[in-house]
N, C-alpha and C positions, 0 to 999 in steps of 0.2 A: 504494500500500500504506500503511494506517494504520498507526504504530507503536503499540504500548502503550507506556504509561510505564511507568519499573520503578522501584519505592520505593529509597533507598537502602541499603544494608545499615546493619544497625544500630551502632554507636557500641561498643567493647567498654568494657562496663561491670561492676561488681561491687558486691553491695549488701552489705552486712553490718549486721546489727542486734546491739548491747553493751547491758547492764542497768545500773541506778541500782544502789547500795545502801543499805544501813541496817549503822552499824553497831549489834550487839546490846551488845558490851559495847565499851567504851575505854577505858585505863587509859594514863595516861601520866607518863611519868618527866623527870627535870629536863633540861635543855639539854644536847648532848651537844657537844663541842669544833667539830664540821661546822657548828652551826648548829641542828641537828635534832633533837627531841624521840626520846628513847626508848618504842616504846609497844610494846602489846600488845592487842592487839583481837580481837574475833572479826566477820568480815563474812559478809553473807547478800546477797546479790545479787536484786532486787525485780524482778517486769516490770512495772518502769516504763523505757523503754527510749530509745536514742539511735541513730539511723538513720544510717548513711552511704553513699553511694553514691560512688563512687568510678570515673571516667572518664579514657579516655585523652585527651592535652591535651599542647600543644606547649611549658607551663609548666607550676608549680603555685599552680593557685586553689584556693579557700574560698568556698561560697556557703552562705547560711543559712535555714534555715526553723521554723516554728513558735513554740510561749510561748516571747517574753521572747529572740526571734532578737534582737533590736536590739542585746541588750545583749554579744554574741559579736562579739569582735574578729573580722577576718577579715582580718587582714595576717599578720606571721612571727612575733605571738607569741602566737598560736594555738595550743592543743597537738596538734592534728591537722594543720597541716602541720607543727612540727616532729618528729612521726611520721613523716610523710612524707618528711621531708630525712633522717631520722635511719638510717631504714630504705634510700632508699639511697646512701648513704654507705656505709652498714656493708655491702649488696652489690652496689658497686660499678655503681650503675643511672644513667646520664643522663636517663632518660625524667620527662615531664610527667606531671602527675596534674590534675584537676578533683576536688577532693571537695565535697560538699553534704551538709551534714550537717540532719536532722533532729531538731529537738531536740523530747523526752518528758521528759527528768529539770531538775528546776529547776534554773538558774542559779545560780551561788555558795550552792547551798542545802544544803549538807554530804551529798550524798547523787553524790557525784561525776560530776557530769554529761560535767566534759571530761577525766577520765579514761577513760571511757567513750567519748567520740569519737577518744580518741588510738590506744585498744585497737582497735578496729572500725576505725580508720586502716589500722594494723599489719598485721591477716590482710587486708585490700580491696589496701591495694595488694600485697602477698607474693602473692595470688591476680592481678592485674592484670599485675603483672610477671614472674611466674611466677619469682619468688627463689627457692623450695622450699626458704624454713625450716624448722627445726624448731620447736615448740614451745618447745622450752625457749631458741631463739638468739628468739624472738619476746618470751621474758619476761622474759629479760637485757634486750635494749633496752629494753622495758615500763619498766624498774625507773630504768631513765635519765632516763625522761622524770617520772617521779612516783609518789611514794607509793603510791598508790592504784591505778596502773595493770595493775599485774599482776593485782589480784585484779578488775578489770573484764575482763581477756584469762581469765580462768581460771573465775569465777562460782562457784556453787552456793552452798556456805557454809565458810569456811576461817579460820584461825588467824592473824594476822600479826603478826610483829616486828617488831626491827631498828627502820624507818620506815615499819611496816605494810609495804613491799614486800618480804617475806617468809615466804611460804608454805608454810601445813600446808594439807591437804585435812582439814574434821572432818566427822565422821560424824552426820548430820541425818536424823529420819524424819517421812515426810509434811509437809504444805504447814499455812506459817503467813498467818493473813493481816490485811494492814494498812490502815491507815488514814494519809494523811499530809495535812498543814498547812501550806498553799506560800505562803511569804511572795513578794511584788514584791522588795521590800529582799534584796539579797544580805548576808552578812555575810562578811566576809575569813579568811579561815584563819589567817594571818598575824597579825591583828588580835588574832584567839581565844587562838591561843596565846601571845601577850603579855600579853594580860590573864592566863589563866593562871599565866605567870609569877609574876605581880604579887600572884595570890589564893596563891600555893602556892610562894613562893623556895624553901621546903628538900622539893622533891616527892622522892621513892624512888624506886628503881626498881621498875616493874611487877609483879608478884607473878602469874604463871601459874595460881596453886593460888587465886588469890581466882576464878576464873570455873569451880572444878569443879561447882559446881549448877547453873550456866549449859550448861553441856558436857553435864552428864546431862539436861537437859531435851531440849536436842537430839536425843539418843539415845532417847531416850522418845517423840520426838515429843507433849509437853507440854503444851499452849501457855499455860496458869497455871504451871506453872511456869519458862516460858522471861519471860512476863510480870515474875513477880517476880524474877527475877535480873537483866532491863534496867541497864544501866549505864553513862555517861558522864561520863568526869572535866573532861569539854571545857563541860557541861554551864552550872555555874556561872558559866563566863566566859561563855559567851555572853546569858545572863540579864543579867550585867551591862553589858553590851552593848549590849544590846535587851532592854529588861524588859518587853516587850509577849509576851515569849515564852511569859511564866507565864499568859496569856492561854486560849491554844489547850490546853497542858496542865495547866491545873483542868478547862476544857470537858470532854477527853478521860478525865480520871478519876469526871467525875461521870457522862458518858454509860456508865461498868464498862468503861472498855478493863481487859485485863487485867493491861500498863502499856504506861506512856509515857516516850519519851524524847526527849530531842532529839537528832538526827540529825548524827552525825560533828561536825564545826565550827558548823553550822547555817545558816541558821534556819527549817530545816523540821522540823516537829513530828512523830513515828511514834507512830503508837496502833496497838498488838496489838489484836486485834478475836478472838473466840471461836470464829467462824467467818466465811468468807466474807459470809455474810447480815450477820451482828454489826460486821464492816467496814465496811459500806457505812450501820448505824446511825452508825458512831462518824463517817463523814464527813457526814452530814445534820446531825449538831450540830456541826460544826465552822461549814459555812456556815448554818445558821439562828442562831449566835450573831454570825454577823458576826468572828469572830477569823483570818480566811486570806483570801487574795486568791485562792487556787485550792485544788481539796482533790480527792486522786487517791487510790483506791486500788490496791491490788496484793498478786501472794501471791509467796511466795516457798519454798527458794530454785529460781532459774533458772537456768541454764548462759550462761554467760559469751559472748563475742564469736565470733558466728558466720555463716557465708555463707549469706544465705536466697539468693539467686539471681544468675547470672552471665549475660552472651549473647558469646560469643566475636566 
């Protein structure tokens, strides 16, 4: 009797795909006793996105793929395995994890790439392990790990305080769409907001009422008007940083974006585009001037960190 062979069962895995963002506006206030800048922002979450796959495993690894993998640690100070320690600790899980994460959103390019693998961390393993968090015990930890992480677990387009990890849900109509300017060069957060400092000792704090044209464009669904209210106070420092940045947006104002900014800490460049079609103009002049090492676009906003597919 011949036997067949039989495949092996498959591996239980869990994929989850998290988005980039843009912030539309930032406004930030002086040093706050923690360490930490007081700000105020409004985030729009881009699909330009961050892949993780997330496998059962007798430890926890880190493997990497896509632009600009080299430059991702993959030891423990990774923000997606300490995701992964973070989540369970808090319930109570000994299990191993394998994540692989796919990178879409640039590297230290203000547009928060490993917030976005720490969120997709979050629900991959709570789905792998079967914790059955809540939401909201998913965005408390979020908030542990970074700034920026709750509103990559959350998406669309929302309000943040406190340290940005403080959520309103704002009310956005129809899709905007962009254009962005990917530099090689990361520039440090850390870095930005110390220049900052430097440029701005006596900053105030945040003022909510400077973003209500910004807020009504939103609600309009605008995009000249969401254009001209673009705002970043992170802006300047990073110019002086890297003054090549003024580079990509002159390009982006001469090809009519309807504005530009530079992107969270940076040094990735957004151009609002008029429409879809109009995006994909404003990224042809980005690379026919030669001003980006890569040039993506995207529309926005998109829902936040989510399980596209599991196999038990």
């Amino acid at each position: 009797m011949t036997l067949t062979p039989v495949a092996p069962l498959p591996e239980h895995e869990v994929k989850v795909r998290a988005p980039g963002k843009v912030n539309l506006s930032l406004r930030v206030g002086p040093r706050e006793d923690d360490g930490y800048h007081a700000v105020s922002t409004i985030f729009q979450a881009v699909s330009v996105f961050e892949e993780v796959v997330a496998t059962s495993s007798e430890h926890r690894t880190l493997s990497v793929s896509g632009p600009q993998a080299e430059l991702v640690p993959t030891d423990g100070t990774n923000l997606a395995l300490r995701a992964a320690d973070l989540l369970a600790e808090h319930a109570g899980v000994d299990d191993g994890v394998h994540l692989h994460l796919t990178k879409g959103v640039p590297v230290a390019g203000g547009m928060a790439g490993g917030s976005a693998d720490a969120a997709a961390t979050l629900v991959a393993c709570d789905a792998l392990w079967r914790t059955g968090l809540s939401r909201d015990d998913l965005l408390e930890l979020a908030a542990q790990l970074g700034s920026d992480v709750p509103f990559s677990l959350a998406g669309h387009t929302a309000v943040g305080s406190g340290r940005g990890h403080l959520l309103t849900a704002a009310l956005s109509r129809g899709e905007f769409h962009w254009a962005f300017a990917v530099q090689d060069r990361g520039l440090s957060t850390a870095a930005v907001y110390a220049a900052y400092d430097d440029l701005h000792g006596g900053a105030v704090p945040p003022d909510p009422e400077d973003d209500v044209p910004l807020m009504q464009a939103l609600r309009a669904g605008d995009p000249r008007a969401l254009g001209a209210a673009l705002h970043n106070d992170l802006q300047m420092a990073a110019l002086e940083l890297d003054p090549g940045l003024a580079e990509p947006l002159a390009v982006a104002q001469d090809a009519g974006a309807l504005g530009v900014v530079v992107s969270g800490s940076g040094p990735t460049v957004a151009a609002l585009g008029r429409s879809r079609q109009h995006a994909l103009v404003l990224a042809a002049a980005f690379t026919a001037s030669g001003v980006a090492d890569r040039v993506l676009t995207a529309s926005g906003p998109v829902a936040g960190a989510r399980v596209v597919s599991t196999t038990d």
